[in-house]
C-alpha positions in Angstrom: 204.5 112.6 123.7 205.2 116.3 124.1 205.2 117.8 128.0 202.4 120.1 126.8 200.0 117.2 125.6 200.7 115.6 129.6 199.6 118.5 130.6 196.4 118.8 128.4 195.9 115.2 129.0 196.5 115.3 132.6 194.4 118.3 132.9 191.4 116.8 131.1 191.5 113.6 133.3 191.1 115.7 136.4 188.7 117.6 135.2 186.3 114.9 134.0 187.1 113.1 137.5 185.9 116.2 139.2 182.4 116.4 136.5 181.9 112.6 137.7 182.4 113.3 141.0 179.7 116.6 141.1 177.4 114.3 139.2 177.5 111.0 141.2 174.6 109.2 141.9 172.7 109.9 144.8 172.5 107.2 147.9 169.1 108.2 148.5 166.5 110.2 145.9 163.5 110.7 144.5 160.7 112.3 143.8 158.0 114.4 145.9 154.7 115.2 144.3 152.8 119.0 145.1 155.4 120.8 145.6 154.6 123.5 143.1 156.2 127.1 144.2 156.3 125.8 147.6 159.8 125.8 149.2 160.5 122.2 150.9 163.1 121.1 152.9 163.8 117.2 153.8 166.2 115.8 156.6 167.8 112.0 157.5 167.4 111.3 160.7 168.9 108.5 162.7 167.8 107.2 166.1 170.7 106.2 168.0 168.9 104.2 170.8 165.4 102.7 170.5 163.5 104.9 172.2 164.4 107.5 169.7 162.9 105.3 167.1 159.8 107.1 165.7 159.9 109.9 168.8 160.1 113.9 167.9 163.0 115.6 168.6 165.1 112.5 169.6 167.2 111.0 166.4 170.0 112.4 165.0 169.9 114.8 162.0 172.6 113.6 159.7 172.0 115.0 156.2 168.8 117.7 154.8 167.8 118.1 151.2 166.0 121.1 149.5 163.3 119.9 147.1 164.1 121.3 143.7 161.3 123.3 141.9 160.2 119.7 140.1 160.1 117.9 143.1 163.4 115.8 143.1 165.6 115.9 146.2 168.9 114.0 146.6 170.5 112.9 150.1 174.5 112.0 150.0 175.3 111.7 153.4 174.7 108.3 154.3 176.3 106.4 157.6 178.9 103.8 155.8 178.1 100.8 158.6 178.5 97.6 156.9 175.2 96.6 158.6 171.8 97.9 157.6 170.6 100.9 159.5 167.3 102.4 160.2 166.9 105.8 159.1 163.6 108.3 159.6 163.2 110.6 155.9 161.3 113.8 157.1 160.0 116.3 155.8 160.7 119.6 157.5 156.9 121.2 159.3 157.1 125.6 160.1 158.9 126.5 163.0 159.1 122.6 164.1 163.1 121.5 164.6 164.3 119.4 161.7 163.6 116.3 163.8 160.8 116.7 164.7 158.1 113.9 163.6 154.2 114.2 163.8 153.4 110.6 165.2 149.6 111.3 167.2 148.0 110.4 163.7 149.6 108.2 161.1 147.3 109.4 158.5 149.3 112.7 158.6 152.9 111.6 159.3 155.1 113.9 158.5 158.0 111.2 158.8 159.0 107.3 157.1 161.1 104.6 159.0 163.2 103.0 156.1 166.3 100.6 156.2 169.7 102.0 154.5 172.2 99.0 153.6 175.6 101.1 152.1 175.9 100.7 148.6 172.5 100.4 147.6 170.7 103.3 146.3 167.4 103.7 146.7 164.6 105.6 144.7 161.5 107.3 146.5 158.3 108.7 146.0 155.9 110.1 147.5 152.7 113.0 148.1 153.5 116.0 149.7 150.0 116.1 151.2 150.3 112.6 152.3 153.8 111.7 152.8 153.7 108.8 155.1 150.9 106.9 153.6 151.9 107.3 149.6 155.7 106.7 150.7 156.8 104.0 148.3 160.4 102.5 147.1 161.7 101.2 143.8 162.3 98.0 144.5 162.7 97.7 147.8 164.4 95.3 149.7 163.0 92.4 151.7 163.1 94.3 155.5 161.5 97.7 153.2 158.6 95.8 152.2 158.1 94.7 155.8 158.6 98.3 157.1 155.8 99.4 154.3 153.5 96.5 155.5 154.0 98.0 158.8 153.2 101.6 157.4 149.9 99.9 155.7 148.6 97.6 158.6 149.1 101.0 161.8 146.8 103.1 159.0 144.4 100.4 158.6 143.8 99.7 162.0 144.1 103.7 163.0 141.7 104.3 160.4 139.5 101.1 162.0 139.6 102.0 165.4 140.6 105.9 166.1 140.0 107.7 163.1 137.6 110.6 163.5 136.7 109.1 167.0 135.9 112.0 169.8 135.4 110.6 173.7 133.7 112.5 176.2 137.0 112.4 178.8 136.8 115.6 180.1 134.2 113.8 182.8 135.5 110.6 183.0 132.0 109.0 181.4 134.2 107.7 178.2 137.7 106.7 179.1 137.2 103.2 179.3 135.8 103.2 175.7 138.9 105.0 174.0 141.3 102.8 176.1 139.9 100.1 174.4 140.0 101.8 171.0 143.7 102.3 171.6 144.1 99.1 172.8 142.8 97.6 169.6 144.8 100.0 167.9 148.1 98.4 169.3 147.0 94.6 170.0 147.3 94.9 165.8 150.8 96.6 165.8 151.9 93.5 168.6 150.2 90.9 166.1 152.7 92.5 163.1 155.9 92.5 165.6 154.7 88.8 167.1 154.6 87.5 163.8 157.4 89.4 161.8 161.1 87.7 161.3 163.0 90.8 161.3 164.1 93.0 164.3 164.0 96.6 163.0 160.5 96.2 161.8 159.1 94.4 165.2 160.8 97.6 166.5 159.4 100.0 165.0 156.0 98.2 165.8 156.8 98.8 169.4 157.6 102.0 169.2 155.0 103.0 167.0 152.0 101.4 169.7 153.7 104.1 172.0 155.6 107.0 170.9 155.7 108.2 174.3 157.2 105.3 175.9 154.1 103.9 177.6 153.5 100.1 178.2 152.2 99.8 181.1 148.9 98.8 179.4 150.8 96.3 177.4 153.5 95.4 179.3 153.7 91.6 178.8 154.6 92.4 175.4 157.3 94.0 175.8 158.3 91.3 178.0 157.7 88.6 174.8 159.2 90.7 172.1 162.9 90.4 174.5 162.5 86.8 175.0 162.0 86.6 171.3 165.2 88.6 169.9 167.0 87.9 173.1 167.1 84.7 171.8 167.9 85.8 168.1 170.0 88.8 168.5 171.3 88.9 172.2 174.0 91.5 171.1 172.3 94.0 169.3 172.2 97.4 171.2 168.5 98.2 171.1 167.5 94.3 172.0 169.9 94.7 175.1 167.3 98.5 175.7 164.6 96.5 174.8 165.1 93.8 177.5 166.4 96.5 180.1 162.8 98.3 179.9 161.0 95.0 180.1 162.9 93.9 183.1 159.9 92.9 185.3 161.0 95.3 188.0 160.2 98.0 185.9 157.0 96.5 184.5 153.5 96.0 186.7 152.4 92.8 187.7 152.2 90.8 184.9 149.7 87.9 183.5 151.3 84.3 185.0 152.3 86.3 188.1 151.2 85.2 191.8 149.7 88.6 193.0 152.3 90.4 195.8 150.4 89.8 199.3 150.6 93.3 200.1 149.0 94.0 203.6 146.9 96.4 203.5 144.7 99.3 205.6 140.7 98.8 205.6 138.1 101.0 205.7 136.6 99.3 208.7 140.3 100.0 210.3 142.6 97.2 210.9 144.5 95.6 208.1 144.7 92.5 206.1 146.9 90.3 203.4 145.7 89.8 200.3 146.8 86.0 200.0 144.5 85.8 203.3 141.4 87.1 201.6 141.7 85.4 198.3 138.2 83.9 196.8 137.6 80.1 197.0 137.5 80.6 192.7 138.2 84.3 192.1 139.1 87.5 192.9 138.7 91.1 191.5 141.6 93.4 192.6 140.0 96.7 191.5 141.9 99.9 191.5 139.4 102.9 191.9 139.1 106.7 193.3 135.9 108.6 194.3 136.9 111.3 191.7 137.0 108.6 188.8 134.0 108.5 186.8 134.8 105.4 185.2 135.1 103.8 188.0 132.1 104.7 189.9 129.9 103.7 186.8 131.8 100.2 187.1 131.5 100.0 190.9 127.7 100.1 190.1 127.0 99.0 186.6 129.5 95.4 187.5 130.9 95.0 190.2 127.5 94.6 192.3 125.4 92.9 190.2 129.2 90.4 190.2 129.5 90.4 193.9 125.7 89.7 194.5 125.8 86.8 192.3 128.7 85.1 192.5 130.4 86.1 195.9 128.4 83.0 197.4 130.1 80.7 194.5 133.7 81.9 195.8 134.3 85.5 194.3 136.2 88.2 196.4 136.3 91.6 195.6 139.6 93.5 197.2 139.0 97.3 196.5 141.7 99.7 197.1 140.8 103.5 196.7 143.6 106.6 195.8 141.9 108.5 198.7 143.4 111.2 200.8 140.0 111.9 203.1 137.9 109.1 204.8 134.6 110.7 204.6 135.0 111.0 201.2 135.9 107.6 200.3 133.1 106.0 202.6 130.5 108.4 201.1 131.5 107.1 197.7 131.8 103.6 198.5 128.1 103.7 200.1 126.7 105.7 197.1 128.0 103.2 195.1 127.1 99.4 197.2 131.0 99.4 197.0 131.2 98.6 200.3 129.8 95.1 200.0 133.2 93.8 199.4 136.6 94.9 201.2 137.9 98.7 200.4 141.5 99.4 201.4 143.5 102.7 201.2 146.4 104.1 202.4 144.8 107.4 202.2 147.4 109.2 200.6 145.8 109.7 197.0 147.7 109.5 193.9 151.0 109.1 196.0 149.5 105.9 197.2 151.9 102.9 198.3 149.7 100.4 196.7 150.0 101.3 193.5 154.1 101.9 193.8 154.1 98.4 194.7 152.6 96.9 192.1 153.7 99.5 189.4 150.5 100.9 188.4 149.9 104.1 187.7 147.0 104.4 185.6 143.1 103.9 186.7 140.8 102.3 186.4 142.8 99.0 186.5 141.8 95.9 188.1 143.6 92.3 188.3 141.7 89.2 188.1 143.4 86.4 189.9 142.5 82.5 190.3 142.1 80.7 193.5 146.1 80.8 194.2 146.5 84.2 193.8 147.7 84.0 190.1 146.9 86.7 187.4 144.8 85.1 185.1 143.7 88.8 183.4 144.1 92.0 183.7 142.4 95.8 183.0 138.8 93.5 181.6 135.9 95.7 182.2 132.2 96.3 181.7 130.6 93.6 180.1 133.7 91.4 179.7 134.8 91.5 182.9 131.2 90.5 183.7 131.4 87.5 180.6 135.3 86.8 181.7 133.6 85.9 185.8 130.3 84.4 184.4 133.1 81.9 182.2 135.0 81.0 184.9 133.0 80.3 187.5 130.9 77.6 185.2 133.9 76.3 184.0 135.3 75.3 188.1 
């Protein structure tokens, strides 16, 4: 062979290396739908601790796509980790930053968790007017499905419980009732992470129930979920954040815990120990303020008819009140018959020691706790609060 055909041969090798090369598949593609003369931009994101997981303006931006006039888009950038990694596919909103995700409303996520393992490509479609819930993947692996059952069982219960739901807050008069709404909300995303075998998806649950980091409603699961994978996965980086955030120290008193016996300043001056005033069956430690709506219309509505009927039977009431002026307090207490039962208070309103003690921050919030002093409930109002005392007091 002549030097010239090398050359020619050489030359033609390179170059169809170099076609091969501009043409290779993509690790991630697919397919958007309604994007007609609209100009849409997509970006990877990847959270590199778990509170970034499904939290705006958090992850990692690693790769962006432009949506080509048909509605294909193509992402080549992917992390090479021999382990599967949990990646957020975003579509890009105005003037938001590219990692910014719309998480108040699952119905109009702008945003999908999905798992990337290297080597395996994956194929994805999707609604640009509904990108979350019409997200789909060819063929998707095992721990996809289960991150797609996720996506379908937060929009069935959102669409269940908050969907279209407007509370009266601005007064207090309907707090209670979209705390419970949440709290349905999220007791379904803790059934999916309870029951689910794989981490990243009991994750993303978590995270999902609270984008803003909140638990202190729930905190007993986050306390199960590190048990769970501290058991299975002790090493992974997020269980180890995961079990640092549900260290108890950091939690409030949980369900199973004997109650601190925290002494206390009374209205009628003086001070007592809670352990020393402890019901012979029960008792209500209720968390309430003169300025809290919700909890004047308990004070009223359930805790006096409770008190009047079963205080005789052994149930003790402990009030304490996030009051910074006597007159105040005692004006509401007597307005309300709240001062049947014993009312403490530092005095020192939301900054109140109490509450720092027991790592509460939120009200209304009560503790119910047996005979011993052990939380038995916690946060049950209206009527079952009133079911939960009528229960137990038959039952002893």
């Amino acid at each position: 062979m002549s030097i010239i055909s090398i050359k020619n041969t050489t030359g033609f090798i390179l170059m169809t290396l170099a076609l091969i090369a501009c043409h290779a598949p993509a690790d991630i593609s697919g397919k958007l739908e309604g994007t007609e003369k609209k100009v849409i931009k997509m970006y990877l994101i990847k959270p590199e601790t778990l509170r970034a997981v499904g939290a705006s303006y958090l992850g990692k931006v690693i790769d962006s796509a432009v949506v080509n006039s048909d509605g294909h888009f193509e992402f080549h950038n992917l992390p090479k980790d021999k382990e599967p990694v949990l990646l957020e596919l975003a579509l890009k909103i105005s003037e938001k930053a590219p990692n910014y995700l719309q998480t108040d409303d699952p119905m109009k996520s702008n945003y999908m968790p999905i798992i990337w393992q290297s080597g395996e490509p994956l194929y994805i479609t999707a609604k640009l007017d509904a990108f979350q819930k019409s997200f789909s993947i060819d063929d998707p692996s095992e721990i996809n499905k289960a991150l797609l059952d996720l996506r379908d069982t937060s929009h069935k219960a959102y669409q269940s419980y908050l969907a279209g739901k407007h509370w009266q807050i601005e007064d207090g008069s309907q707090l209670l009732e979209k705390e419970h709404a949440i709290l349905q909300y999220q007791t379904t995303l803790i059934q999916f992470a309870n029951n689910i075998q794989y981490l990243i998806p009991a994750l993303v649950a978590l995270r999902l129930l609270s984008p803003e980091n909140d638990y202190e409603r729930v905190p007993e699961f986050l306390v199960s979920q590190c048990q769970k994978w501290g058991e299975k996965q002790p090493d992974h980086p997020w269980v180890k954040q995961l079990c640092k955030e549900s260290d108890p120290s950091n939690l409030p008193v949980l369900v199973g815990d004997v109650f601190p016996n925290i002494k206390l300043p009374m209205l009628t001056k003086g001070s007592l120990t809670i352990k020393d005033q402890l019901g012979k069956k029960l008792t209500i430690i209720d968390l309430w303020a003169s300025w809290c709506a919700p909890c004047r219309k308990e004070n009223r509505e359930v805790l006096v008819p409770l008190y009047n009927k079963y205080h005789d039977q052994g149930l003790q009431i402990i009030a304490y009140a996030l009051e910074s002026d006597e007159s105040t307090w005692r004006a509401a207490a007597e307005r309300d018959g709240a001062n049947l039962w014993i009312q403490a208070s530092d005095l020192q309103g939301d900054d109140a020691p109490f509450l720092k003690k027991i790592r509460v921050r939120t009200i209304p919030a009560n503790f119910i706790l047996d005979d011993k002093g052990v939380v038995i409930a916690k946060n049950v109002h209206a009527e079952a609060l009133m079911d939960l005392v009528k229960s137990y007091m038959k039952k002893k």
